[in-house]
C-alpha positions as CSV (number, residue, x, y, z in Angstrom):
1,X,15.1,12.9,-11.2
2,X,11.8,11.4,-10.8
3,X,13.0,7.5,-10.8
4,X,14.4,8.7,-7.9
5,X,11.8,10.3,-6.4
6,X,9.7,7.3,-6.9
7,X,12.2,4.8,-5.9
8,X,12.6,6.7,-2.6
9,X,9.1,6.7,-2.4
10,X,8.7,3.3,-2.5
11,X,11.9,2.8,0.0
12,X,10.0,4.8,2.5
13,X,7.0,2.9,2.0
14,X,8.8,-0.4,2.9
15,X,10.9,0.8,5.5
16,X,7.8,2.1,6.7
17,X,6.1,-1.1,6.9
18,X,8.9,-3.3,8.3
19,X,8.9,-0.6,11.0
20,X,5.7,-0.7,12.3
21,X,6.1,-4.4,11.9
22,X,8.9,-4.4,14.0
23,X,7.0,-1.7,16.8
24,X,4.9,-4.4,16.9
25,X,6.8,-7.0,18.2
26,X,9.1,-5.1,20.2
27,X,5.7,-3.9,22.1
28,X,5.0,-7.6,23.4
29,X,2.5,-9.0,21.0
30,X,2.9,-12.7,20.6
31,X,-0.5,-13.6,18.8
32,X,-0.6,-15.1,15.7
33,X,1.3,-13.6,12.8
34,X,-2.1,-12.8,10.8
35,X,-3.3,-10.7,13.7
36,X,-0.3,-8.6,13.9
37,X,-0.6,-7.9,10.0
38,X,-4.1,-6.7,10.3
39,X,-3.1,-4.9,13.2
40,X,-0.4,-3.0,11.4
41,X,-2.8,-2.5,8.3
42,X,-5.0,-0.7,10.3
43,X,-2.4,1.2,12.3
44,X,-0.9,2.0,9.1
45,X,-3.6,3.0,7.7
46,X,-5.2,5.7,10.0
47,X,-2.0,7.3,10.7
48,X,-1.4,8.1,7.1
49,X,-4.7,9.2,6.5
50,X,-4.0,11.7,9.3
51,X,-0.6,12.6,7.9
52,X,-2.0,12.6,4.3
53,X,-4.5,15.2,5.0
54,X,-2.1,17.4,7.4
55,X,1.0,17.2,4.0
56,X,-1.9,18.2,1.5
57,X,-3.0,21.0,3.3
58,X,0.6,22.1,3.6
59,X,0.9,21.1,0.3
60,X,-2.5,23.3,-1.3
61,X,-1.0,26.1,0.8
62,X,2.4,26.0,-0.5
63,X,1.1,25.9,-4.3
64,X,-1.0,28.7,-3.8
65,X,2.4,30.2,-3.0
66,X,3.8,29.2,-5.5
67,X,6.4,27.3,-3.8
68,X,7.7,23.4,-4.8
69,X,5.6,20.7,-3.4
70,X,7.1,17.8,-4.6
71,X,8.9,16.4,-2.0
72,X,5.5,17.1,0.3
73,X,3.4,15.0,-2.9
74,X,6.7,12.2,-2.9
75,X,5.9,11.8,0.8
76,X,2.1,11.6,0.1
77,X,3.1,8.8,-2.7
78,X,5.3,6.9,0.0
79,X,2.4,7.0,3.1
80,X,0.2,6.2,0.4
81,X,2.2,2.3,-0.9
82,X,3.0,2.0,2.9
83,X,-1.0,1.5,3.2
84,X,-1.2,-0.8,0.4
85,X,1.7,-2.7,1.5
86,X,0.6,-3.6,4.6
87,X,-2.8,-4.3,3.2
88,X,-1.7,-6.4,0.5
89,X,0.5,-8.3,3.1
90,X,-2.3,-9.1,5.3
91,X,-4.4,-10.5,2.3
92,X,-1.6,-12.4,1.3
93,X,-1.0,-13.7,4.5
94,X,-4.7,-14.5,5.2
95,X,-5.2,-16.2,1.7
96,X,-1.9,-18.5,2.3
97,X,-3.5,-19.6,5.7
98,X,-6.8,-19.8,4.0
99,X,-5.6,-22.1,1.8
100,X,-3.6,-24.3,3.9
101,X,-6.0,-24.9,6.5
102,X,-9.3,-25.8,3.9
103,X,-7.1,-27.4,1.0
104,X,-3.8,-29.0,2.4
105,X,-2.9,-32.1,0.6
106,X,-5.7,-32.0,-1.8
107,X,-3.5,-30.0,-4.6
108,X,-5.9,-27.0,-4.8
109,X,-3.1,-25.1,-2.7
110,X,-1.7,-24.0,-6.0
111,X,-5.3,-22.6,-7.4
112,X,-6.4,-20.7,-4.5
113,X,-3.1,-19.1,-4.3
114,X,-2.8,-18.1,-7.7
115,X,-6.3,-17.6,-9.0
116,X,-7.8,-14.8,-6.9
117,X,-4.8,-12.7,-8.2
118,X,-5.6,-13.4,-11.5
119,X,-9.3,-12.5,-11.7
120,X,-8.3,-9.3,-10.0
121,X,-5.9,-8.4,-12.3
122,X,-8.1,-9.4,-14.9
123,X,-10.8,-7.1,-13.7
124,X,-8.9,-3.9,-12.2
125,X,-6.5,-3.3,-15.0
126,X,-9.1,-2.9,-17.7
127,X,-10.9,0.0,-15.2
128,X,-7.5,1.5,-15.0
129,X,-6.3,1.6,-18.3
130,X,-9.6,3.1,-19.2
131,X,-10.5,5.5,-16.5
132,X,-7.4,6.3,-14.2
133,X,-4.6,6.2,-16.7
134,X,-6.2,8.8,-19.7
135,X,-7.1,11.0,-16.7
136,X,-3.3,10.8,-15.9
137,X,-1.9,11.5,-19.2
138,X,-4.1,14.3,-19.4
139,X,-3.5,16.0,-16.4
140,X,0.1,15.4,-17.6
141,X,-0.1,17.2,-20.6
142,X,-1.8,20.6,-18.9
């Protein structure tokens, strides 16, 4: 039952996304594409920090309860990978153009696109799996 919670999560989180991206352009705009991704990034962005707050104070309120809250905490999870969606579409979208307009034909298109990625991986994952995760697995276990 929880691969499907998180698999709806993450299905809310995208149709999330390519509906605001769609708002968008059915509201007129007709900049350029990176604008519109930053613009839905930040749309994105304060209306689930709005929602987030208002579901975990229903949330809190329904624990003390003692009521369910997991479908309010999958709906926190699915505002939550809307944000970084739309975030991680803009930087992806801003480092492509980046890299095309400063390095076209010079072969570097290849480094700059696949590089940055690396050396974040390479310096978030060891923070996670040594901070984030063991908190995790031990709020798991009580």
């Amino acid at each position: 039952f929880c691969a499907y919670r998180n698999v709806s999560s993450i299905s809310m989180a995208w149709c999330l996304l390519f509906w605001a991206e769609w708002q968008v352009y059915a509201l007129g705009y007709t900049g350029i594409r990176i604008g519109a991704c930053l613009a839905i990034a930040l749309l994105v962005t304060v209306a689930s920090a709005v929602a987030i707050l208002a579901l975990d104070v229903i949330a809190d309120e329904l624990a003390r309860a003692r009521h369910n809250t997991r479908a309010l905490r999958s709906m926190i999870l699915s505002l939550g990978l809307a944000v970084g969606f739309t975030w991680e579409r803009a930087f992806d979208m801003g480092l492509d153009k980046f890299s095309l307009h400063h390095f076209s034909g010079q072969g570097h298109h290849f480094l700059l696109r696949h590089i940055p990625p690396l050396v974040l991986s390479l310096t978030v994952l060891p923070a996670w799996s040594w901070y984030i995760l063991p908190h995790t697995l031990q709020k798991e276990k009580s």
